[in-house]
matplotlib code that plots the C-alpha trace (Angstrom):
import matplotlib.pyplot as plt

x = [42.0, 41.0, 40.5, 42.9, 40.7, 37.1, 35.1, 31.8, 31.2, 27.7, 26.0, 25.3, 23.5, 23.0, 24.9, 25.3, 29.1, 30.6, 31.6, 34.0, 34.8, 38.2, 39.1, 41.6, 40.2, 43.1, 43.5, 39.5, 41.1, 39.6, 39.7, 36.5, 37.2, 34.6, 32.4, 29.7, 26.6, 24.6, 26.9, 24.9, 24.5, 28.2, 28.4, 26.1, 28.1, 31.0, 29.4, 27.9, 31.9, 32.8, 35.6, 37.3, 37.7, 41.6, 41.8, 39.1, 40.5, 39.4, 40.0, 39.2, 37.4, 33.9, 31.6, 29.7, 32.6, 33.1, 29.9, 29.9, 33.7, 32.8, 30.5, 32.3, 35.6, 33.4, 32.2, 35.4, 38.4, 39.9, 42.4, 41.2, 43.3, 43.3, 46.1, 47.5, 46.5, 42.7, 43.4, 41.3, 38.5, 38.1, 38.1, 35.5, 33.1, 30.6, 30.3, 30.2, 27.4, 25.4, 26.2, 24.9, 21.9, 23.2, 23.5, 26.5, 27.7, 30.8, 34.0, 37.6, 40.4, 42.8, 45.1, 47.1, 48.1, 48.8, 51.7, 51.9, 53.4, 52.6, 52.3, 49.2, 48.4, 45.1, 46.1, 47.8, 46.3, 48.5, 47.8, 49.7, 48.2, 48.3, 48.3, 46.1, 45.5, 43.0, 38.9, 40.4, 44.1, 44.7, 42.4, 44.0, 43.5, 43.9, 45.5, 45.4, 48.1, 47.5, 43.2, 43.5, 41.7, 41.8, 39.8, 39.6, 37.3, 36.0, 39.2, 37.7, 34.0, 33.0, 33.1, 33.9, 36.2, 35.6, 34.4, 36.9, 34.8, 34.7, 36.6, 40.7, 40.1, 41.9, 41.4, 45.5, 46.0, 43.0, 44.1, 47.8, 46.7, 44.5, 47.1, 50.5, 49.0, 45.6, 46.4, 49.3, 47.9, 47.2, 44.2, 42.5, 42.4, 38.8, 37.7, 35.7, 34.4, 33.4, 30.1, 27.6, 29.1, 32.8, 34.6, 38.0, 41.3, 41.5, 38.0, 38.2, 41.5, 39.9, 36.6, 36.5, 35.5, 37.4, 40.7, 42.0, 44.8]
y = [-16.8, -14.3, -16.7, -15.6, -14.7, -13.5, -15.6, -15.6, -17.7, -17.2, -17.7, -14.7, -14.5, -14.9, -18.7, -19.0, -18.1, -18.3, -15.3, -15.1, -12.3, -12.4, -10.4, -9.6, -9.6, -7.1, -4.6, -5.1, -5.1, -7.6, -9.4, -10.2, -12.9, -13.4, -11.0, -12.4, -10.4, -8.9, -5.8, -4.3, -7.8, -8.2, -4.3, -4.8, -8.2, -6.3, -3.6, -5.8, -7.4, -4.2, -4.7, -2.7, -3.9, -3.0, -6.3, -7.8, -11.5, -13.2, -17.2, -16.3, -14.1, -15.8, -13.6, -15.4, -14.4, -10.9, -9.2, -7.1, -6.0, -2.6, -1.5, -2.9, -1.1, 2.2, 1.6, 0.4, 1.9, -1.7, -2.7, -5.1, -8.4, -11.2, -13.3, -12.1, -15.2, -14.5, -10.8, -12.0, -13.1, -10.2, -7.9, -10.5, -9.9, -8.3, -10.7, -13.6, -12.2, -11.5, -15.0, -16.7, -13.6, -11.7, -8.1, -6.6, -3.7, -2.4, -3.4, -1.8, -3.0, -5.1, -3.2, -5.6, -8.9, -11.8, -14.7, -17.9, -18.5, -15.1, -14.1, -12.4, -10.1, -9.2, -7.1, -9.9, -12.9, -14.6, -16.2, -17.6, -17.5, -20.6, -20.5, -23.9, -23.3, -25.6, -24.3, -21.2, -20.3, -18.0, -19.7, -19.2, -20.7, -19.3, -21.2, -20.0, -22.4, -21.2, -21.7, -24.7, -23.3, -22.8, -21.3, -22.8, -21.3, -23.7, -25.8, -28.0, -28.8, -31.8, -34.8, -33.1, -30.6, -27.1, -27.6, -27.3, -27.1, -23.2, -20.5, -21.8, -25.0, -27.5, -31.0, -32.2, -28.8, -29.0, -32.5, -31.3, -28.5, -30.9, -33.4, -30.8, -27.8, -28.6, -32.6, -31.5, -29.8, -31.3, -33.3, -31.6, -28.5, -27.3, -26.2, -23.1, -24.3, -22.1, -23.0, -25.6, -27.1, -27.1, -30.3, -30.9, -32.2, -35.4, -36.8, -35.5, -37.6, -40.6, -39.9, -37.7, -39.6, -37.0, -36.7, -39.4, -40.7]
z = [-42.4, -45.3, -48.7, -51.0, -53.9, -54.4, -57.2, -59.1, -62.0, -63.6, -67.2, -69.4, -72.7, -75.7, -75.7, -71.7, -71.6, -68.1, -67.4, -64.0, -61.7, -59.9, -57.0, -54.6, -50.6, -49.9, -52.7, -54.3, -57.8, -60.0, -63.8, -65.5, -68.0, -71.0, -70.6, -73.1, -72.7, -69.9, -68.8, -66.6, -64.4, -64.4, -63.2, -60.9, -59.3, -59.7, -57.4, -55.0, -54.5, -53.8, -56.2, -58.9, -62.5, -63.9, -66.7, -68.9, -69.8, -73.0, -73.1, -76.9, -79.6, -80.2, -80.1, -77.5, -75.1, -75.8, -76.7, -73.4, -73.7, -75.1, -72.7, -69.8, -70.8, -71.3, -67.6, -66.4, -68.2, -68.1, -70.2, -73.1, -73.3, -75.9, -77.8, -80.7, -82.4, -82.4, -84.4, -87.1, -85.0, -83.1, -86.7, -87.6, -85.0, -86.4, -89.2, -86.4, -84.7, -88.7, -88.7, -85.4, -85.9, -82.6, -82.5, -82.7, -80.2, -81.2, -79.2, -79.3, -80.2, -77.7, -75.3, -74.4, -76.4, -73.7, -74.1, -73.0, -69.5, -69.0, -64.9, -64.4, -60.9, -59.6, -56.5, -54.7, -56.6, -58.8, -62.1, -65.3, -68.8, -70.7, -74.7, -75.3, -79.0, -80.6, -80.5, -82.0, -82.7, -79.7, -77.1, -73.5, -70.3, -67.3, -64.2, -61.0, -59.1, -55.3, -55.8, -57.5, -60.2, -63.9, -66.3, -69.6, -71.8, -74.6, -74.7, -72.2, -71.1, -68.5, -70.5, -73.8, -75.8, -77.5, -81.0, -83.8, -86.6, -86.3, -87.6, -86.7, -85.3, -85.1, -83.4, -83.2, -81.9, -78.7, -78.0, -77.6, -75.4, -73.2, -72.6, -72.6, -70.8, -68.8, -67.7, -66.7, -63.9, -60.4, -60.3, -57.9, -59.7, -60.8, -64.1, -65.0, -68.5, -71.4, -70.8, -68.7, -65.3, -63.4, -63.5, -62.3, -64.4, -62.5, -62.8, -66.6, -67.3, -66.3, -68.3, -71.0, -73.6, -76.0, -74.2, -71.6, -70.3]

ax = plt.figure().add_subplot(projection="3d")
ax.plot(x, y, z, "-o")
ax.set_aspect("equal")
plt.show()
């Protein structure tokens, strides 16, 4: 039985974002979401899938998750998507990387601006995009229902939250999206984090010292 989508999750620099490749078996189209650094290793992994990049997905506009947008849209031709919400981030981001004392490498603008419950398609995999404001105002996750999957950028980590003491954070607002929009999801559903190791919603709803039911 062919699986129904291709994935590779790995750490790029300069603050060890996960970045994730998604892939269709049938088609070869693919998403790369949070493309942080290191465009010519995700290229490369790109090449080596044999895939086709048509989307780059951000779960949000730290510069730590977007600093190889520009040159993988320059490569790719892929379309550029964000939430609206996160504008003034992403015309910030050169003063966020003076700030964290990363060099900046100019990015374009969005293409596309995402909404919540959105339906995304990658060839023939399906996926929804979930608005789960709270690290920054337009933070997304990404659930994909079929693979039991979801990625959710730095809105939830294993055994902790995103920070939301940064630019647009907001604690009430993380905790809302945790509990409304990610526990809600079956149990059994892994977690791509923002950064260091998967977990999975159900184990995290029983210990998360941050967020628990």
């Amino acid at each position: 039985m062919m699986p129904t989508m291709i994935r590779k999750t790995f750490s790029v620099p300069p603050l060890g974002c996960n970045c994730s490749i998604i892939g269709d078996p049938v088609t070869k189209q693919a998403i790369v979401v949070d493309p942080g650094g290191a465009h010519e290793r995700i290229l490369r992994e790109v090449q080596q899938l044999g895939l086709t990049v048509t989307h780059i997905l951000h779960t949000h506009a730290h510069l730590d998750h977007f600093l190889a947008s520009g040159e993988m849209k320059k490569a790719t031709g892929a379309t550029i998507c964000l939430h609206q919400n996160d504008l003034e981030l992403w015309k910030n981001l050169e003063l966020q990387c003076r700030m964290f004392g990363v060099a900046y490498v100019p990015v374009p603008m969005p293409d596309y601006w995402l909404k919540d419950e959105e339906k995304l398609l990658v060839g023939q995999v399906s996926a929804v995009a979930l608005h789960t404001p709270g690290h920054t105002p337009g933070s997304m996750s990404f659930h994909f229902p079929v693979d039991n999957l979801v990625l959710a950028g730095d809105t939830l980590f294993r055994g902790s939250i995103g920070r939301t003491d940064l630019w647009g954070g907001d604690f009430e607002a993380i905790e809302q999206s945790i509990r409304e929009r990610l526990y809600t999801l079956k149990d059994a559903t892994i977690v791509v984090t923002g950064h260091g190791p998967e977990t999975e919603i159900g184990l995290e709803k029983e210990t998360n010292q941050f967020v628990h039911l």
